[in-house]
C-alpha positions in Angstrom: 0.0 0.0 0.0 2.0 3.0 -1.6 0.0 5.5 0.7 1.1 4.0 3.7 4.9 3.4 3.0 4.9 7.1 2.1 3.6 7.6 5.5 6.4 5.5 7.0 8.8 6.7 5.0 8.3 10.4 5.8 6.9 10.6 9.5 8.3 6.8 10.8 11.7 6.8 12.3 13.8 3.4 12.6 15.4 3.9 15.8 17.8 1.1 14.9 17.4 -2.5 13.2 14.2 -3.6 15.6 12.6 -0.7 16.1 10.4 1.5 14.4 9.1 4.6 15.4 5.3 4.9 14.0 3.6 6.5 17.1 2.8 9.9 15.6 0.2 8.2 12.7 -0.3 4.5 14.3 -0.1 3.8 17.7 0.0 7.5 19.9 -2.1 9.8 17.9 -3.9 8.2 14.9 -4.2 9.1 11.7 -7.8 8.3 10.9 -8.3 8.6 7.3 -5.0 7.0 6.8 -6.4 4.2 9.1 -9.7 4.4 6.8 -7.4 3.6 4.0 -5.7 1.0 5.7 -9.4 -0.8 6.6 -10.5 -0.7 3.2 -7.2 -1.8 1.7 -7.6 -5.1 4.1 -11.6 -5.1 3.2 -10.6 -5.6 -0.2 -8.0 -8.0 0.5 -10.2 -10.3 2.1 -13.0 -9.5 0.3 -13.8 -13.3 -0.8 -13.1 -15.3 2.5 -16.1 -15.3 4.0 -15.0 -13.2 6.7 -18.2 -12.8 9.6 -16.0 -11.0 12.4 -12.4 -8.8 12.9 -10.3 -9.5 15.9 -7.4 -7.6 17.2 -5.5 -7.5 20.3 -5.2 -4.5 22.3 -4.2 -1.5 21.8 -2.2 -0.7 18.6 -4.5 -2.5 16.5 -7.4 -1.6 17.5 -7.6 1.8 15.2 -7.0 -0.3 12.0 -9.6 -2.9 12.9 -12.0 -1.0 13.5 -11.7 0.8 10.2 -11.4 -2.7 8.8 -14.3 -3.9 10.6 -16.5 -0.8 9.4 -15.1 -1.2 5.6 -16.8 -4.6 5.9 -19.8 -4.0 8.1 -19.0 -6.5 10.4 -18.3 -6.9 14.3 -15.2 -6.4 15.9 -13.7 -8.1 18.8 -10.7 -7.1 21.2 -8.5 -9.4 22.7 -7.3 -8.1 25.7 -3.7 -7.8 27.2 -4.5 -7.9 30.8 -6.7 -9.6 33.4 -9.7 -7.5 34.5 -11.9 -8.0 37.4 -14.8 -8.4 35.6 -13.6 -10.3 33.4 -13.9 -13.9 35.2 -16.6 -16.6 33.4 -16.1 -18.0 30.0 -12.8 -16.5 29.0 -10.0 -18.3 26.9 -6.3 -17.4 27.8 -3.0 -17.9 26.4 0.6 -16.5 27.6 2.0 -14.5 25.1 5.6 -12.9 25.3 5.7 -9.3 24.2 9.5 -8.7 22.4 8.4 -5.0 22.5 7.9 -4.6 26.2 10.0 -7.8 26.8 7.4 -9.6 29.2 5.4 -12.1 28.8 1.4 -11.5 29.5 -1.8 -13.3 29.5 -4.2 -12.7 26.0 -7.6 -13.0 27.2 -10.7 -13.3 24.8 -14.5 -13.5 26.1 -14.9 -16.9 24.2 -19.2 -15.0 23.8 -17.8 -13.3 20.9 -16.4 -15.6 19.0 -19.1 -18.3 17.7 -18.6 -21.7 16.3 -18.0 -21.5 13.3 -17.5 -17.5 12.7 -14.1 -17.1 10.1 -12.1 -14.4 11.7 -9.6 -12.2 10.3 -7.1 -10.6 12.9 -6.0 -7.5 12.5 -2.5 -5.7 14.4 -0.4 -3.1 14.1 3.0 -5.1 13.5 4.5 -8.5 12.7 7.6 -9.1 14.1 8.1 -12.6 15.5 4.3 -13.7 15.2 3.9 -14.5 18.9 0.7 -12.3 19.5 -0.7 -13.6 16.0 -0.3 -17.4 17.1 -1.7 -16.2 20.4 -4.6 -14.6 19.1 -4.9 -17.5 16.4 -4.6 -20.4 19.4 -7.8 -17.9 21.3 -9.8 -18.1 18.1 -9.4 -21.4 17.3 -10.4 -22.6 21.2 -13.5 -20.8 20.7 -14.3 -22.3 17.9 -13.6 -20.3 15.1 -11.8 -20.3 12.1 -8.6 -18.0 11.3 -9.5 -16.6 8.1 -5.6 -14.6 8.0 -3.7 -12.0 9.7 -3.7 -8.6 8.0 -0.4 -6.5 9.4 -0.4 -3.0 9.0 3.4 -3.2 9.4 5.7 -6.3 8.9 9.1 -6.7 9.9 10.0 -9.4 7.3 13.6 -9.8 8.4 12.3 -11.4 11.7 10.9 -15.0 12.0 7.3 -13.9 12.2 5.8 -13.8 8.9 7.4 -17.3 7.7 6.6 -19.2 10.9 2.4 -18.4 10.0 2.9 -19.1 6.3 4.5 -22.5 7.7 1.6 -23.1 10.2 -0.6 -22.7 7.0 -1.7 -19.1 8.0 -2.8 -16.3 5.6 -0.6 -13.1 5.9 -1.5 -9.7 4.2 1.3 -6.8 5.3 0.6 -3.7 4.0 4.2 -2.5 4.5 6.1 -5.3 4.7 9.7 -3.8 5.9 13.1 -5.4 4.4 15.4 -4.1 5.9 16.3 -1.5 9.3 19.1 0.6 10.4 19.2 4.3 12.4 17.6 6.2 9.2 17.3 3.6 7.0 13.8 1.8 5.9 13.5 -0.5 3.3 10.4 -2.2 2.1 10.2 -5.5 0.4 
């Protein structure tokens, strides 16, 4: 998505080879229409897989599912990152380590809003090492519903993430799948 790598490109800042800097149009302050673009860029996408329900995990992606879930008029669920207190009958939970805050924590879905049955297409922010993707795929799956793909905003190609869900027989759209990082440098596949 040309739009986006522009975006990347001229307001994103690769603080070194793991990390890049996309909090003033991402994950701070959000760039709506450019996440409007970015929903109906994943809409199309997955236009012809059936897709009844968005799921994201809080709270980077939440912005581009929604836009993704309003592109294709359907409901949208958020996996959450921490326990809640009111949170206690009929949730799912798996431990998934975070490279980005380097802890691990527990992903927690409310297994009501995912049906049997329901083909759900999960939605983030970034892809680095897939961990919160498999996590979010294992929740799904336990509730009885079907991963329909992962749609990354941003994709970090040169780590392991992206080929470990292709080889667990996942679907992976990146809309800026990123080659290559250095202080300064970005380079997109």
């Amino acid at each position: 998505m040309e739009l986006l790598k522009q975006r990347i490109l001229s307001d994103g800042r690769a603080l070194d080879e793991h990390v890049l800097l996309v909090d003033s149009f991402l994950n701070h302050q959000v760039d709506v229409k450019l996440m409007q673009a970015v929903g109906a860029e994943f809409a199309r996408r997955f236009a012809d897989d059936g897709v009844t329900r968005i799921a994201t995990i809080e709270s980077s992606g939440i912005a581009p599912a929604a836009m993704t879930a309003l592109a294709m008029d359907l409901p949208m669920v958020i996996m959450k990152k921490s326990v809640s207190s009111i949170l206690r009958d009929g949730i799912l939970q798996t431990e998934v380590f975070s490279f980005t805050k380097n802890l691990a924590y527990q992903l927690t879905l409310k297994k009501d809003f995912i049906l049997p049955g329901d083909r759900v297409l999960l939605i983030d922010d970034f892809l680095a090492n897939g961990e919160a993707a498999f996590g979010g795929f294992k929740l799904i799956e336990e509730a009885g519903g079907i991963p329909v793909g992962l749609g990354a905003v941003i994709a970090k190609v040169f780590q392991a993430g992206r080929d470990k869900l292709l080889a667990a027989g996942y679907r992976v759209e990146a809309l800026a799948p990123v080659k290559r990082m250095s202080e300064g440098v970005i380079e997109f596949e």
